[in-house]
C-alpha positions as CSV (number, residue, x, y, z in Angstrom):
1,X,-91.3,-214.2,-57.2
2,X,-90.2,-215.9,-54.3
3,X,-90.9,-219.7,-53.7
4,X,-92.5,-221.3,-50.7
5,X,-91.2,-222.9,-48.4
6,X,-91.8,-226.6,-47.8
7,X,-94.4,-225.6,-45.0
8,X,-96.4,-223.5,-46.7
9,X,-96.3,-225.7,-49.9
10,X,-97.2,-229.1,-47.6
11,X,-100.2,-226.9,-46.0
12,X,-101.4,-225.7,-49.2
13,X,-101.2,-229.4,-50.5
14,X,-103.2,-230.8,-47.4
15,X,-105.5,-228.4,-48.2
16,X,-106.1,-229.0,-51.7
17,X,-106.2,-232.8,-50.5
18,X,-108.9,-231.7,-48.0
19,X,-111.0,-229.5,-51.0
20,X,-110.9,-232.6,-53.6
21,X,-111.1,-235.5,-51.6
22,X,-114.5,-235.4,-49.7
23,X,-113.4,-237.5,-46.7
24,X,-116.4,-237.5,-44.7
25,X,-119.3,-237.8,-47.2
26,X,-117.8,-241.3,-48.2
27,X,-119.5,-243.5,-46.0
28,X,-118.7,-247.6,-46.4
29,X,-121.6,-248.7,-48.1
30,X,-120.6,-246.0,-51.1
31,X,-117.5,-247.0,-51.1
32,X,-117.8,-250.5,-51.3
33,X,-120.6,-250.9,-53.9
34,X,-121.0,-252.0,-57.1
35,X,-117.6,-252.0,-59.4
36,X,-114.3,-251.7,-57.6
37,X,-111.3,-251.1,-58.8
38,X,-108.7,-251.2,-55.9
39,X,-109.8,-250.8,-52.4
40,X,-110.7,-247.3,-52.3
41,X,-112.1,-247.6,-48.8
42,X,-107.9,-248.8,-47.6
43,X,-106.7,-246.5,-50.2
44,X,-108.9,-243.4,-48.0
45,X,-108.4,-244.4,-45.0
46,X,-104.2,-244.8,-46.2
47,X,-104.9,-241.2,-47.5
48,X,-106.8,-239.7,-44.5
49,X,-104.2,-240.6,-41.8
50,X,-101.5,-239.0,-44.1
51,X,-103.2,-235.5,-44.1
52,X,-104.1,-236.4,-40.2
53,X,-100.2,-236.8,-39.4
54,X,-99.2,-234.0,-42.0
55,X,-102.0,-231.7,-40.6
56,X,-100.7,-232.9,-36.6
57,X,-96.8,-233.0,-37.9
58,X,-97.6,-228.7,-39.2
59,X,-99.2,-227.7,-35.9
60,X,-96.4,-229.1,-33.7
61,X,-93.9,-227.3,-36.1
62,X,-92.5,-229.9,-38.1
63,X,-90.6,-228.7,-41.5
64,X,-91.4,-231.7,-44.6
65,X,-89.0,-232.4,-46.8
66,X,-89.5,-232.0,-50.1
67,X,-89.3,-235.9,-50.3
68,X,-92.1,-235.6,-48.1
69,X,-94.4,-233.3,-50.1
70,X,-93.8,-235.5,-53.5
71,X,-94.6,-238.3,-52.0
72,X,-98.0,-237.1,-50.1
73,X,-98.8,-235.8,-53.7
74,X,-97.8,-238.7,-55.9
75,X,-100.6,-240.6,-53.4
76,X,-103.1,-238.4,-53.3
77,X,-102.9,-238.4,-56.8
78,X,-103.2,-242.1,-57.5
79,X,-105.7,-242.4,-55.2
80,X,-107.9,-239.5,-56.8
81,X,-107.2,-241.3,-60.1
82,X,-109.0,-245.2,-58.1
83,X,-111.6,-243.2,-56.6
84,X,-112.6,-241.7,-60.7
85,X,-112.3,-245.7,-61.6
86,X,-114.8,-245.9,-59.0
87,X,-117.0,-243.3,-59.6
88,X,-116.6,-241.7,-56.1
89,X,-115.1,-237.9,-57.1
């Protein structure tokens, strides 16, 4: 089995991102009530304009370094784990 390449891997990851992380249906008041653990409403928007420039960066032709895909998955990931703390996902 062949593995993919780090365009395909980084689109499949922005699209898990997009799948898990429901974005749009986290409005402010949400977000920023009751405990808080974090800032998840810095940590989404932090998280949102990496898919944005990832999801831009694909389109235009852009290849992502591994690097790249690690680190756009080490923060999604940590940021999945504040927005459980917070009762968001």
């Amino acid at each position: 089995m062949k593995k993919p390449n780090t365009t395909s891997a980084m689109t499949a990851l922005v699209g898990q991102i997009r799948a898990q992380i429901p974005f749009d249906e986290l409005d402010e008041a949400r977000v920023c009530s009751g405990k808080c653990v974090g800032c998840a409403k810095k940590l989404l928007e932090y998280l949102e304009q990496e898919v944005i420039h990832w999801e831009y960066s694909l389109a235009r032709g852009e290849a992502p370094s591994l690097g790249d895909i690690t680190k756009l998955a080490r923060s999604a990931k940590k940021i999945y784990k504040v927005l459980q703390l917070n009762n968001l996902v």
